[in-house]
C-alpha positions in Angstrom: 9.9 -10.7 33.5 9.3 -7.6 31.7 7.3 -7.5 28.2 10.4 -6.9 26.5 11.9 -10.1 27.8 8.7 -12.1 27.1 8.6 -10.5 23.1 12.5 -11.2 23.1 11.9 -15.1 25.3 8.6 -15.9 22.7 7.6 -13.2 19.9 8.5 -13.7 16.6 8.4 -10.7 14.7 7.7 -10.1 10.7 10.2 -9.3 8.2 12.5 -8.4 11.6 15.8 -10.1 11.6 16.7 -11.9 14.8 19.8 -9.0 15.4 20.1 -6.8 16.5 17.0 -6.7 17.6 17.1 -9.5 20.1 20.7 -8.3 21.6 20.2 -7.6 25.5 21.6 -3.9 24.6 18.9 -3.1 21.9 15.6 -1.8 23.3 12.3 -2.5 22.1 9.9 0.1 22.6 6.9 -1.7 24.0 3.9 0.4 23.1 1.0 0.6 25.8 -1.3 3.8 24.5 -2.1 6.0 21.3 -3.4 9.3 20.3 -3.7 11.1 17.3 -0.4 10.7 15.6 1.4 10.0 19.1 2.5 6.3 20.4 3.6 6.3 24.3 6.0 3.6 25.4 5.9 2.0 29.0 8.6 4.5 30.2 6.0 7.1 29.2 8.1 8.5 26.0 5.5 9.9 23.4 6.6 9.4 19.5 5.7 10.1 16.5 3.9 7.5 14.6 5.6 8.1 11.4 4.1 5.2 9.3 0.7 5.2 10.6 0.8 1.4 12.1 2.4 0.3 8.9 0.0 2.2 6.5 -3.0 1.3 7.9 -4.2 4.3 10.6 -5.3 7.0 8.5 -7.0 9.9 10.9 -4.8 9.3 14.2 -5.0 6.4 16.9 -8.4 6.2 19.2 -9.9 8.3 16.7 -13.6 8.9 19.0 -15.7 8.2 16.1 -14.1 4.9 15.1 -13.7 3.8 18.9 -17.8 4.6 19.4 -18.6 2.8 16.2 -17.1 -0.4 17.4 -18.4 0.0 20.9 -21.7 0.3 19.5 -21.3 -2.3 17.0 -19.8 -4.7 20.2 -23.5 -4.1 22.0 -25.7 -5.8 19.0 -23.4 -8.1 17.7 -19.8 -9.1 17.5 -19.6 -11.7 14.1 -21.8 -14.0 12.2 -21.4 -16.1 9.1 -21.0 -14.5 5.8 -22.0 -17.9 4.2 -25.3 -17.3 2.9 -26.2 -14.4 5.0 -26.0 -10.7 5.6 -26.1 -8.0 8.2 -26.9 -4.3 7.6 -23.4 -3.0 7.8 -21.6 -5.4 5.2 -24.0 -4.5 2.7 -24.2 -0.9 3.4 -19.9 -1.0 3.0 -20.1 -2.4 -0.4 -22.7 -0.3 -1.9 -20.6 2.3 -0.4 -17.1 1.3 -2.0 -19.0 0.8 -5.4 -19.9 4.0 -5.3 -16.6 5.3 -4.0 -14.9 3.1 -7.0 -16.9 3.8 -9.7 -17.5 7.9 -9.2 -20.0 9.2 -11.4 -19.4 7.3 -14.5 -17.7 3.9 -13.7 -18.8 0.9 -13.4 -20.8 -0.9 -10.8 -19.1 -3.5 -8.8 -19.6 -6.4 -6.3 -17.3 -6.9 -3.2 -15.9 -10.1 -1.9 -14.6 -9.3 1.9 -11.9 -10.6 3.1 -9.5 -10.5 6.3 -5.9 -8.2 5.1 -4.5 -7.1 1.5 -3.0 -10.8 1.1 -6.6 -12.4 1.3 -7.8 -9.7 -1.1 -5.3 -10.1 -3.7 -5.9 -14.3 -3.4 -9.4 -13.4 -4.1 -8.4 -11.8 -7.2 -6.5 -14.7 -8.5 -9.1 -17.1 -8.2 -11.9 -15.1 -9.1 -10.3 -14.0 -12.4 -9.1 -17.8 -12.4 -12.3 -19.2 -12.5 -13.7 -17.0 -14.4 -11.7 -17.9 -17.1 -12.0 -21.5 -16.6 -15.2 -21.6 -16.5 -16.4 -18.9 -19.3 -14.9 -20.7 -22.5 -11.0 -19.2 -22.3 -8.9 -21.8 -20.2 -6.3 -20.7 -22.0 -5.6 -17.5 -20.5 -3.6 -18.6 -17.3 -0.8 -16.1 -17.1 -0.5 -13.1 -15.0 1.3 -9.9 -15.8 2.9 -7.5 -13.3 5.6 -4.8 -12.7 9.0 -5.4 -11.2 9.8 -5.3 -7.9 5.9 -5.3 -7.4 4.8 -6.3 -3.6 1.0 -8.0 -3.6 1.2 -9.8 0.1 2.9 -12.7 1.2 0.6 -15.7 0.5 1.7 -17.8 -1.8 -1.4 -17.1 -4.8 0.0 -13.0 -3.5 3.6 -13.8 -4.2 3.0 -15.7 -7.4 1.5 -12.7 -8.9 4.2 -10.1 -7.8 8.3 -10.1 -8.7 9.4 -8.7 -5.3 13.2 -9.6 -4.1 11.3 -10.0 -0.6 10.1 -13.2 -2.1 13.2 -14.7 -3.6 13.8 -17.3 -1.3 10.5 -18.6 -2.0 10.4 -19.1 -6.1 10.0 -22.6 -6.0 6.9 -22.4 -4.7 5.0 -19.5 -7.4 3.5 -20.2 -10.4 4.7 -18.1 -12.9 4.3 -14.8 -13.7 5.7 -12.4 -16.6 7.5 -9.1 -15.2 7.7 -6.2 -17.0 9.7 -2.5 -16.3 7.6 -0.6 -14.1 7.8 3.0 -14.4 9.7 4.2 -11.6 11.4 7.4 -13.1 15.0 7.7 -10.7 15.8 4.1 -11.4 14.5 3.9 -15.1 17.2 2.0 -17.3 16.7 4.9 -19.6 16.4 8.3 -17.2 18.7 10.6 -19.0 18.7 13.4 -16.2 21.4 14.4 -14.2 21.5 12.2 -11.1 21.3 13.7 -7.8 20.0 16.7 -9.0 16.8 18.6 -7.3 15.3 18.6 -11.0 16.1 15.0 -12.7 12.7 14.1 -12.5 11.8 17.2 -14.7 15.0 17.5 -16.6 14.9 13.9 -18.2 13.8 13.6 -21.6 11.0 10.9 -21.6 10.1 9.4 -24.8 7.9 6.7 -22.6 10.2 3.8 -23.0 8.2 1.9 -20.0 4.9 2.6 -22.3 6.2 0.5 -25.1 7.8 -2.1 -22.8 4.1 -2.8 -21.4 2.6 -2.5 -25.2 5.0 -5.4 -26.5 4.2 -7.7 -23.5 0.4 -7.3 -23.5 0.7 -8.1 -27.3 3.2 -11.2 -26.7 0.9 -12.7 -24.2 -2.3 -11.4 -24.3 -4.1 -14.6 -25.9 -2.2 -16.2 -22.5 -2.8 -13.4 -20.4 -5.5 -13.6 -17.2 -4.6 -10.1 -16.4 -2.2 -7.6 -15.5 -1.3 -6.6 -11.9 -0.8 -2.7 -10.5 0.0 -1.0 -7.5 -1.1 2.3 -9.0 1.0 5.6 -8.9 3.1 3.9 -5.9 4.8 1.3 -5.6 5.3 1.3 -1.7 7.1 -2.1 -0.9 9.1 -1.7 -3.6 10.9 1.4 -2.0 7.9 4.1 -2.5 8.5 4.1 -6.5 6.2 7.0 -7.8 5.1 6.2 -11.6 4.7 9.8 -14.1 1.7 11.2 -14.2 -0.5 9.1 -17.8 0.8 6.1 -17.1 -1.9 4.3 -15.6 -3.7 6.2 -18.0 -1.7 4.8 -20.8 -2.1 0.9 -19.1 -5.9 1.3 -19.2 -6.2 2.2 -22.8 -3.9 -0.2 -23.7 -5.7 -3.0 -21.9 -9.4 -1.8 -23.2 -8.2 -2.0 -26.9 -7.2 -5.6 -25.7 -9.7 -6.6 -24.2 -7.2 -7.7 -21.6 -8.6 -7.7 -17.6 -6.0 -5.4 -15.3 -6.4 -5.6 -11.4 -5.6 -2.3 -9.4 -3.9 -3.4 -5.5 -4.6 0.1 -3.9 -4.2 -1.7 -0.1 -1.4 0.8 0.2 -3.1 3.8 -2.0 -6.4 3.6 -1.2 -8.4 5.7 1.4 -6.5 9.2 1.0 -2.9 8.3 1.1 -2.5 10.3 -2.0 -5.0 13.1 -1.4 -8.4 11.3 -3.4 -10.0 8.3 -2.1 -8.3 6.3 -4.9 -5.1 6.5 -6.9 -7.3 5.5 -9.7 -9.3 8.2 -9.4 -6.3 10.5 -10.1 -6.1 9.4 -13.4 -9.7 8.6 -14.2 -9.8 5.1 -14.4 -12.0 1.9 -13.6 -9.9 -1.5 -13.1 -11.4 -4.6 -13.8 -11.0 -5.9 -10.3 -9.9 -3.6 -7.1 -8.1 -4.5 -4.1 -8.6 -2.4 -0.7 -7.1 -3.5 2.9 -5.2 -1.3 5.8 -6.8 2.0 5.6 -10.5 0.7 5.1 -10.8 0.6 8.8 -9.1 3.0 9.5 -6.6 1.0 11.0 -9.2 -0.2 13.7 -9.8 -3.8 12.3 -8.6 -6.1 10.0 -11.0 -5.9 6.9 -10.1 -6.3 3.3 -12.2 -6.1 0.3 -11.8 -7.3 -3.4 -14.2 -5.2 -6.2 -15.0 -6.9 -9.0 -16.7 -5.5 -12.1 -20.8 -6.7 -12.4 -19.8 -8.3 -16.0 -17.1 -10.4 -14.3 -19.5 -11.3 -11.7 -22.0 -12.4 -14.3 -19.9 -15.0 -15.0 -20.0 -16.5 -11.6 -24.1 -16.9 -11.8 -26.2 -20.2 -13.0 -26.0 -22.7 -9.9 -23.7 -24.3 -7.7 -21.7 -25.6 -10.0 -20.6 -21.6 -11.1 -19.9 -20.3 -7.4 -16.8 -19.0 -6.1 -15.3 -21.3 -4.5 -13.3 -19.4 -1.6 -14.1 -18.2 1.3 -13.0 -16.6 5.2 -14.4 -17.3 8.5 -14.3 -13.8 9.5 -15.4 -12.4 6.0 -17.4 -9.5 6.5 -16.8 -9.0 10.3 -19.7 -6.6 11.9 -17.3 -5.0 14.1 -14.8 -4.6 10.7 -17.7 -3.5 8.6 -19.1 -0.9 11.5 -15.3 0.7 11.9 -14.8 1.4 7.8 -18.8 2.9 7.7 -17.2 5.3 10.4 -13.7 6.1 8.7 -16.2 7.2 5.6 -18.1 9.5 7.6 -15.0 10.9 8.7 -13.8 11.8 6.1 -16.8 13.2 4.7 -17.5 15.2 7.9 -14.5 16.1 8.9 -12.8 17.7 5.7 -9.7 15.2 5.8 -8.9 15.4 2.3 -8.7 19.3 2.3 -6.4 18.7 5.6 -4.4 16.6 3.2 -4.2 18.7 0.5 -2.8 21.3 3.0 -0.3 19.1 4.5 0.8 17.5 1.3 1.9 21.5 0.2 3.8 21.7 3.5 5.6 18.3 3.5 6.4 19.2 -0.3 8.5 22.5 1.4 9.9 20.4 3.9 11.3 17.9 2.4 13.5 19.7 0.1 15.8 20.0 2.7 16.6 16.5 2.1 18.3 17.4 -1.5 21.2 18.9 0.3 22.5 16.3 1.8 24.9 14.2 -0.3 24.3 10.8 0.0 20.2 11.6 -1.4 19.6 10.5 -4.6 15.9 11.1 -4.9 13.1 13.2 -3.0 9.6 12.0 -4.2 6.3 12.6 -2.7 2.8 11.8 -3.8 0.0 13.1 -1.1 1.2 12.5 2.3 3.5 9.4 1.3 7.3 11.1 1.3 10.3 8.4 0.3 14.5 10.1 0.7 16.6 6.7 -1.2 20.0 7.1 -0.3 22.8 6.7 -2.4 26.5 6.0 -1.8 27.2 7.8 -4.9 24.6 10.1 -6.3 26.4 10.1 -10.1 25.4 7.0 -10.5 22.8 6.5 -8.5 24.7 3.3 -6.5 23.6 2.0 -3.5 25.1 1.5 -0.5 26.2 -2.6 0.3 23.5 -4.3 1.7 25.1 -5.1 5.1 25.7 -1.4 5.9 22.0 -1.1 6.8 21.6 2.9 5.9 18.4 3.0 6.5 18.0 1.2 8.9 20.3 2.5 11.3 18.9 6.2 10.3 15.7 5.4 11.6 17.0 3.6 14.0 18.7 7.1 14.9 15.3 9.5 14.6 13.6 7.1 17.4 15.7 9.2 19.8 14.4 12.0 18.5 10.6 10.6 18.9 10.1 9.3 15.4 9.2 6.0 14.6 9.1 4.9 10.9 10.7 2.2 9.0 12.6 1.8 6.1 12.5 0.1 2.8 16.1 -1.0 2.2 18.0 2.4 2.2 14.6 4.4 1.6 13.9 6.8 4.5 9.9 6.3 4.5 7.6 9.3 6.2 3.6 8.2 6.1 2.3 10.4 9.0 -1.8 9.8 9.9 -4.3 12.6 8.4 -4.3 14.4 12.3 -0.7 15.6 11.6 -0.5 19.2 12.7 1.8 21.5 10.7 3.7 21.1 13.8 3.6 17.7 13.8 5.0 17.6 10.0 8.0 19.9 10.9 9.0 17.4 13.7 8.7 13.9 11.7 10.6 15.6 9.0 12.7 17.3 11.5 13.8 14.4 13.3 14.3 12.4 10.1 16.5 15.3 8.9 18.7 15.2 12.0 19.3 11.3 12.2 20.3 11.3 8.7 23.2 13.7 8.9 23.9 12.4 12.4 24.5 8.9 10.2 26.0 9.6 7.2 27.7 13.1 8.3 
């Protein structure tokens, strides 16, 4: 029996539909070796690794530094209790993403570790749940968060987020309070000329989404716990890109209301958009922060939830005050030892000028995109490019569900040694930071081809 015949005999894959995938005429590439932005399949095919292991490989597979670090890391130790412990390396991280967090002027804050960006954003809710309980203002037990927001899949994850992923699952969330996110192509009011390379600066944008947000924080805010964000991008969501001042905007907003917001950067965090946080592009603190997938790396699972050194206060005074959650591999050595060396990589190895580089190139390449007709919108923030596709670009419809456009366009590119994956009909391009020029030109390349090879 072949591994293909054992993953389609006993595997059951995540957010994969049983077809086609499991037809005896589909094959699964069964990945055996990585390197730098290439994945070799068992036949000896070399791809492209055009979402980066599902967002989380930032500078390339088998990066050396990362695989010595947790080689090294395997020779003293390989995990010990979190639970009223500590070990060199999980202290060193969280002074480190304090620092990384807080910049020069912020704030200081504490980090709860955890095991993926679910676990982090189920920290969140409890922490900010207790601390609410427990600090005089049990009334505030409503969360806010954007539409078509993505936060994990847990259920505490799914409770805070309005994603149609989770749909099926209502019944089982407490409630939340969505509000329009800020996404400019499918903004109720966007009064620019669809399909055109300019609607994003053509439209004439009186901040409608602003004032949306301003009513609900002053509806709810006695109510409110806090307000949810996956700033500048909302990846899962179909790689929705919010104007520049918005998160701005939310921060003031929230200050004057004394009103907690939680930032969920496990997608943003760690370079994706050319800083080390999205936050940082608009010069703000959040209240609590949430950092998965790239904090390794993409060489461990390891997740991390900030909180601000005020909200901890209100966590100290005995027992009876302690967070009361926890993870058996919180903290993992190995984990810990892999993120200290993605840091020094980037600080050593200019990664974020190599980003700023590629980001201008990826911007030239992708305009190519805009002449196909069936694009509705080209957007890019750093190296995170999304192409939605459109069945008619007047009014921005989309194509019926059980066409699978996307899908079958990716699908397409693998033959042209490009693997990436969709978001409903949103052609999705997040290439590690060891992209050559080259390397760009392909991915895009490839993408390019299978789409008009598609929808000719």
């Amino acid at each position: 029996m072949t591994s293909e015949e054992r993953d389609k005999d006993f595997v059951w894959h995540p957010f994969t539909p049983d077809q086609p995938w499991r037809d005896p005429a589909h094959r699964l590439p069964v990945i055996v070796r990585g390197e730098g932005p290439y994945l070799w399949d068992e036949e000896g095919k070399r791809y492209w690794d055009g979402n980066s292991a599902i967002w989380t490989n930032l500078h390339g597979h088998r990066h050396p530094r990362l695989v010595a670090a947790v080689r090294d890391q395997l020779e003293r130790i390989d995990h010990v209790s979190f639970l009223g412990l500590t070990h060199p390396w999980g202290a060193e991280l969280a002074e480190r993403l304090s620092r990384i967090a807080a910049g020069e002027s912020g704030p200081r804050y504490r980090t709860f570790f955890s095991d993926d960006g679910a676990t982090a954003i189920e920290a969140a809710v409890k922490i900010v749940w207790q601390f609410f309980q427990q600090n005089g203002q049990p009334q505030r037990d409503l969360f806010l968060c954007l539409a078509e927001s993505y936060h994990g899949d847990t259920v505490g994850a799914m409770s805070v987020a309005q994603s149609r992923f989770h749909r099926l699952f209502e019944p089982l969330r407490f409630p939340s309070v969505p509000i329009q996110a800020p996404a400019c192509y499918r903004c109720p009011f966007n009064r620019a000329a669809a399909g055109r390379k300019d609607a994003r600066q053509g439209r004439r944008c009186s901040w409608e989404c602003v004032r949306v947000l301003e009513e609900a924080l002053d509806r709810h805010g006695h109510r409110l716990a806090a307000l949810w964000i996956e700033p500048k991008v909302q990846a899962a969501a179909g790689m929705w890109m919010h104007p520049e001042g918005y998160l701005r905007e939310l921060d003031r907003l929230c200050r004057e209301r004394g009103i907690f917001w939680i930032a969920d950067e496990v997608f943003t965090g760690f370079g994706r958009l050319g800083s080390w946080l999205a936050c940082e592009r608009e010069g703000v603190f959040p209240d609590l922060l949430c950092l998965a997938k790239g904090l390794t790396g993409g060489m461990m699972p390891l997740a991390a939830t900030l909180v601000r050194e005020e909200i901890y206060a209100g966590f100290t005074g005995g027992k009876n005050r302690a967070f009361l959650h926890g993870h058996s591999y919180t903290a993992n050595p190995i984990g810990c030892a892999a993120a200290l060396a993605s840091l020094a990589v980037f600080e050593e190895e200019e990664v974020f000028e190599r980003i700023a580089r590629h980001a201008e190139l990826l911007s030239t390449l992708s305009q190519r995109f805009w002449r196909h007709p069936r694009v509705g919108d080209v957007r890019q923030e750093g190296l995170v490019l999304a192409v939605e596709l459109v069945e008619r670009q007047a009014d921005r419809s989309s194509f019926p569900k059980e066409r699978e456009v996307g899908f079958r366009v990716c699908e397409r590119a693998r033959a042209y040694g490009l693997l990436t994956r969709p978001i409903g009909d949103v052609l999705v391009l997040v290439p590690p930071f060891c992209v050559s020029a080259d390397d760009l030109a392909g991915m895009v390349g490839a993408l390019e081809r299978a789409l008009w090879e598609e929808l000719p």
